[in-house]
C-alpha positions in Angstrom: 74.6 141.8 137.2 73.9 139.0 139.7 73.8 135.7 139.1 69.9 135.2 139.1 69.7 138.4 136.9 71.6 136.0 134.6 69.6 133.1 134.8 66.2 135.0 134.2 67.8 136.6 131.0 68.0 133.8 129.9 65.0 132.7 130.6 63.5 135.1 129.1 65.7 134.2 125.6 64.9 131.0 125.7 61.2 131.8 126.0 61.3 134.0 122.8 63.6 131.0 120.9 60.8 128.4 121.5 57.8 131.2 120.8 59.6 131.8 117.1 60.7 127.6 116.6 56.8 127.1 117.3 55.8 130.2 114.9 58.0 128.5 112.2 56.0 125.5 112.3 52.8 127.4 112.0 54.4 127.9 108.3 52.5 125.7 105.7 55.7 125.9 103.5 58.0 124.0 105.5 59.3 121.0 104.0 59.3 118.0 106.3 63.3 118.3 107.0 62.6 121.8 107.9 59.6 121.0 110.1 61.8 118.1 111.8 64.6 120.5 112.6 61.7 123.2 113.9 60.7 120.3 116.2 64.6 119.6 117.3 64.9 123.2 118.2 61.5 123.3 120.5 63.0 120.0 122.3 66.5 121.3 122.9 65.3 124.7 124.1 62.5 123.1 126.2 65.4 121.0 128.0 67.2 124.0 128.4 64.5 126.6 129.7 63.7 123.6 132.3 67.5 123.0 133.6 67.1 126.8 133.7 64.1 127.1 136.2 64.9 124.2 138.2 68.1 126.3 138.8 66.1 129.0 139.5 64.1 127.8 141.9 67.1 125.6 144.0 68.0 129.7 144.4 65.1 130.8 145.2 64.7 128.4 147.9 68.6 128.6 149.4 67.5 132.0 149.7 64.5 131.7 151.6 66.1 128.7 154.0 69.0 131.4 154.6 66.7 134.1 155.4 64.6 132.0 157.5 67.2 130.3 159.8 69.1 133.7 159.4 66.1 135.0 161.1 65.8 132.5 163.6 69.4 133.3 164.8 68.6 136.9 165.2 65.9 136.0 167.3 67.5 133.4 169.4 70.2 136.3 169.9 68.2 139.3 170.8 65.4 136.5 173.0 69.2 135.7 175.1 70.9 139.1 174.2 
């Protein structure tokens, strides 16, 4: 498993925590501790899902510069090849 196939399972985990923390809250017999902790939940897993993506994305993007100039090199080679 590659590293971005990593990454996007987690993702995708964090996605479902913070669906289920936000379902709890929907519950009318939370006590106000309980309600307080579902709220600390939803922040730490927002923090992490966004550390997440914004790793994601640098990826995405070395990827693309690297295919780009990589293209540009094959080019440059076959134009004075």
């Amino acid at each position: 498993m590659t590293e971005l196939e990593v990454l996007a399972r987690s993702i995708n985990g964090l996605t479902e925590l913070l669906r289920v923390a936000r379902n709890d809250l929907a519950n009318p017999t939370l006590t106000p501790l309980e309600r307080r902790e579902a709220y600390h939940q939803i922040d730490r897993y927002s923090v992490d899902l966004r550390r997440h993506l914004l790793v994601m994305e640098a990826e995405r993007r070395r990827v693309r510069r690297q295919s780009f100039f990589g293209a540009r090199v094959d080019a440059q080679v076959t134009l004075t090849g």
